[in-house]
C-alpha positions in Angstrom: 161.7 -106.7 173.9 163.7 -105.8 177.0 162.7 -102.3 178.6 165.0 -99.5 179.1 165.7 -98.8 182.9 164.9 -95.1 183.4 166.1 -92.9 185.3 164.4 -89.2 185.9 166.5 -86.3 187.4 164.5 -83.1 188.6 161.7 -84.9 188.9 159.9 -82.3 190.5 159.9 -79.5 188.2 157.6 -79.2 185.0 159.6 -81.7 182.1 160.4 -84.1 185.2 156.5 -84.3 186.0 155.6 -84.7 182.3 158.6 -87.1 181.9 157.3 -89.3 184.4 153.9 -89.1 182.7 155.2 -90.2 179.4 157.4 -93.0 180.4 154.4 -94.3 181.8 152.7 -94.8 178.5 156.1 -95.8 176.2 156.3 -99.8 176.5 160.1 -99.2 175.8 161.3 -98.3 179.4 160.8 -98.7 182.8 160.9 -96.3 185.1 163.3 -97.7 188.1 164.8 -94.1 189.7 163.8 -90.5 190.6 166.1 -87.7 191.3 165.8 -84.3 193.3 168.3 -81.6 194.7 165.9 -81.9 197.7 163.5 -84.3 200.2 160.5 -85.2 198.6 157.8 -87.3 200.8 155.7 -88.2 198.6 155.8 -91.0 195.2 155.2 -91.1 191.5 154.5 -94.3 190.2 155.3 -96.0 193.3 158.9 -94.5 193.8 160.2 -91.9 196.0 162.5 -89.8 194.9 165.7 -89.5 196.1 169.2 -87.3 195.7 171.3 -87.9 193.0 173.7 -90.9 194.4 175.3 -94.0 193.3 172.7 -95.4 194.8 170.1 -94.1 192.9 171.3 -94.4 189.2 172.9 -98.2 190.2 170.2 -100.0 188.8 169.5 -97.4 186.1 170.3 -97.9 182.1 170.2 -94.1 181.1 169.3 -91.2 183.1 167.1 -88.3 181.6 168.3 -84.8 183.2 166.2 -81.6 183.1 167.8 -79.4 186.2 170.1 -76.7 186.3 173.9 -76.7 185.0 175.5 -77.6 188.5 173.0 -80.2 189.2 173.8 -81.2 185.8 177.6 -81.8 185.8 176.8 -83.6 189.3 174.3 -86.4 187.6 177.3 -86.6 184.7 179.9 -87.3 187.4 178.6 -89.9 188.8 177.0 -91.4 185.2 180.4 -91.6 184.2 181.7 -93.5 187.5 179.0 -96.1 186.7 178.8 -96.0 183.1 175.6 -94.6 182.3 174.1 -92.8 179.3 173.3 -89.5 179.8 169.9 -87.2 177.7 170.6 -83.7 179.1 167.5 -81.2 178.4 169.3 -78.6 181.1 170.1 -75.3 179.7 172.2 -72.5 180.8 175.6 -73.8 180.5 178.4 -71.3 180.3 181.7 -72.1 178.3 183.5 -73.4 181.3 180.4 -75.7 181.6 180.4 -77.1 178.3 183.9 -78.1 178.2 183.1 -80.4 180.7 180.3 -82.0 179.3 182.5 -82.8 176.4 185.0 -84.1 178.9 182.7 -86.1 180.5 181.2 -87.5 176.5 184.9 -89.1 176.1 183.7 -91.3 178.8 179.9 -92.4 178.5 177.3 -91.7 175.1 175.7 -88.1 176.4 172.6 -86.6 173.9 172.4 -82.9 175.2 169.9 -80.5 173.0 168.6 -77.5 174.2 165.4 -78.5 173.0 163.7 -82.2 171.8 161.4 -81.2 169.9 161.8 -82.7 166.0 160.2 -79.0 164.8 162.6 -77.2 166.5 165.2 -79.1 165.2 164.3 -78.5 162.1 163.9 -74.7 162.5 167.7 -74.9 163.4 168.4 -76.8 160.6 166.8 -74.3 158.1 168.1 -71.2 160.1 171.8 -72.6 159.2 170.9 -72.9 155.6 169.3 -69.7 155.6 172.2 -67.9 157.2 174.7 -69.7 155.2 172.6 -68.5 152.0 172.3 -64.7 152.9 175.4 -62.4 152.5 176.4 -60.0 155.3 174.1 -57.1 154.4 170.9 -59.5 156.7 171.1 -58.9 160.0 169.4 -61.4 162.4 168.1 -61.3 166.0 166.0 -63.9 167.3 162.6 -63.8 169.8 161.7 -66.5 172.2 158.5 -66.6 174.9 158.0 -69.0 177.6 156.4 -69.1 180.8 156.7 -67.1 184.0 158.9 -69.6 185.9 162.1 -70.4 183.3 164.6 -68.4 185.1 167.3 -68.6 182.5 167.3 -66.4 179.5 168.4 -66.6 176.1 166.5 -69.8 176.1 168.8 -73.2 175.4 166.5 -73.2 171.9 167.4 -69.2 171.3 170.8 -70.3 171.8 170.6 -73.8 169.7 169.5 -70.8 167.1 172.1 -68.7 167.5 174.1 -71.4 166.7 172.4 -72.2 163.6 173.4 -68.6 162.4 176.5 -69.1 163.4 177.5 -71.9 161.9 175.8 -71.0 158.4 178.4 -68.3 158.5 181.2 -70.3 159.9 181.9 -68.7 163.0 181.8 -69.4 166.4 178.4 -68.4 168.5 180.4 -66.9 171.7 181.9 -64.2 168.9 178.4 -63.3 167.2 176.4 -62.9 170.6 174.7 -59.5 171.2 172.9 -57.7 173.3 170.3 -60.4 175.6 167.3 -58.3 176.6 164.4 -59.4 178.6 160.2 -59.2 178.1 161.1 -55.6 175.8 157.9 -55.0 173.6 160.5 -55.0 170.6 164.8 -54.6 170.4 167.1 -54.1 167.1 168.6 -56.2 165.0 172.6 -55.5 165.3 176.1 -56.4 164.0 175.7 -59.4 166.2 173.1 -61.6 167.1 170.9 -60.1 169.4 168.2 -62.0 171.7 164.9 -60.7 173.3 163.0 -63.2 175.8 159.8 -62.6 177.1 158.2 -64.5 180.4 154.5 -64.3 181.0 151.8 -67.1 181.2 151.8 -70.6 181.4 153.4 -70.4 177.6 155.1 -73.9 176.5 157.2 -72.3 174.0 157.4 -70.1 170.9 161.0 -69.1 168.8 161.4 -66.6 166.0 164.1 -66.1 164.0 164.9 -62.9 161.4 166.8 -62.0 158.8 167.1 -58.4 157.4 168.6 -56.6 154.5 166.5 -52.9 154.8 164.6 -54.3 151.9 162.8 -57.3 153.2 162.6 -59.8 156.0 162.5 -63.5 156.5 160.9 -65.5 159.4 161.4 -68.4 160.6 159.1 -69.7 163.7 158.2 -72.3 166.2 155.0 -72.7 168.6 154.8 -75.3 171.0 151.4 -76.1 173.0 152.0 -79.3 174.7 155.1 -79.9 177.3 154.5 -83.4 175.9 156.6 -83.0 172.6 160.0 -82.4 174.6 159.3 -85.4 176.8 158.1 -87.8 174.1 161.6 -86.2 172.2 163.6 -86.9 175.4 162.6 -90.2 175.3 163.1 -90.7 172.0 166.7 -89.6 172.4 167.0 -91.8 174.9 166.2 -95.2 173.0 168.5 -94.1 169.9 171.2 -92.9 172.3 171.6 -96.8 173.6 172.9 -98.0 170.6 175.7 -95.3 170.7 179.3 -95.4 172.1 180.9 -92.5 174.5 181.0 -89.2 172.3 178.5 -85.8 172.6 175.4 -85.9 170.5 172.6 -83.8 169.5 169.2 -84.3 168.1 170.7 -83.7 164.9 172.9 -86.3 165.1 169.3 -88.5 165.7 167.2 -86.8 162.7 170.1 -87.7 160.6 170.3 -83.8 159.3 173.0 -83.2 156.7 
C-alpha cells in the first residue's frame, strides 16, 4: 500500500514531538515535512524543520496542525493554494476564526476536533444525550485539568463539551457560555454553562462534566495518561480524512456517531 505523505506543523511543542514519534511507528505514512513559527537547527527523523511555506507542504499529502489559531489559518491558506488536507488539533479559535475555517473547508477536506481522543468523543456524545434528556431544572458546569504550559483556557475539549450541552438542548454554545474561571478549588453551576480550568503538573488531560437538579448529580468524566492517544487519534483522522472531499469534519463524523 502507498504511504501517506505527512506533514507536521508545530513540530516543536509537546503533540508535534509525540506526532513525530507515532508516525514513526504507523506503516501508513511517511513523514516528508516539518513545520515551525521559528529556526530550528537541529532534525527529527532526518528532517529539519522549516516555516510554514509552499515549499514545505509541496510534497506533502495532508498536513497535521497542532499550533495556535493564527499559525493555524496561515497552514490553511496555503493548504488550500495547493490542495491539501488539513487535521487541525489547534484550539482557541474565536468566532471570527471559525468562520474561516469553514471558509477555507469549501475548498480542501479539513478534520478539526478539539480533541482525538475516541473516549472523549464519546463523552461528548453521551453529554448531548444527557443534556437533551434532562429538562431545564439541571444545571451544568464542566471541570477540565491539564498541565502547566496550555496557555489557553476553557480547553478546546471543555468547549467540544459545551457544545455537547448545547446542542442536546438546541441552542447555540456562544449563547449558553458562562463565567470561564481559572485553577479555583471549586465555582457554581449557573444559568449558563460555566467552565473551571485548572493548570498544574505535567497532567495529560482530565474533563468532567455535571448535571444538577438540587436533588442529585450526574458525572460524566475523562482521564487521559498518555499524549500518545491524541497523536495515534490525529493520525487516525488523517487516514480516514483522505477518502473525503472539501467540507469541515469532526471526529464524529469518523466514529460514525448518530
Amino acid at each position: 500500500m502507498k504511504k501517506i505523505n505527512l506533514s507536521i506543523s508545530g513540530c516543536m511543542g509537546r503533540m508535534g514531538q509525540q506526532l513525530i514519534k507515532s508516525s514513526k511507528k504507523n506503516k501508513n505514512f511517511k513523514l516528508v515535512s516539518l513545520t515551525e513559527n521559528r529556526s530550528v537547527n537541529k532534525k527529527f527523523n532526518g528532517i529539519k524543520p522549516g516555516l510554514n511555506s509552499e515549499k514545505a507542504f509541496k510534497k506533502t499529502d495532508i498536513i497535521i496542525d497542532f499550533t495556535v489559531p493564527d499559525c493555524t489559518l496561515e497552514i490553511l491558506k496555503i493548504a488550500s493554494k495547493l490542495k491539501k488536507k488539513v487535521v487541525i488539533g489547534t484550539t482557541g479559535f474565536n468566532r471570527n476564526q471559525e468562520n474561516q475555517i469553514k471558509k477555507f473547508s469549501k475548498k480542501i477536506p479539513i478534520l478539526k476536533a478539539g480533541n482525538m481522543s475516541l473516549g472523549v468523543n464519546l463523552l461528548m456524545y453521551l453529554t448531548e444525550i444527557a443534556s437533551k434528556s434532562l429538562n431545564d431544572e439541571y444545571l451544568s458546569k464542566i471541570f477540565e485539568m491539564h498541565h502547566k504550559h496550555k496557555k489557553d483556557y476553557p480547553s478546546g475539549t471543555a468547549l467540544m463539551l459545551g457544545k455537547g450541552i448545547a446542542d442536546g438542548k438546541n441552542k447555540d454554545l456562544y449563547n449558553l457560555m458562562g463565567k470561564k474561571f481559572l485553577n479555583k478549588k471549586s465555582f457554581p453551576y449557573g444559568k449558563k454553562i460555566n467552565f473551571n480550568s485548572i493548570r498544574k503538573s505535567e497532567i495529560i488531560g482530565e474533563h468532567e462534566v455535571k448535571f444538577s437538579s438540587g436533588k442529585e448529580i450526574i458525572t460524566l468524566n475523562h482521564e487521559a495518561f498518555d499524549r500518545a492517544l491524541y497523536s495515534d487519534g490525529a493520525l487516525t483522522a488523517s487516514k480516514w480524512l483522505m477518502k473525503k472531499r472539501p467540507g469541515l469534519y469532526s471526529m464524529r463524523d469518523l466514529l460514525n456517531f448518530s
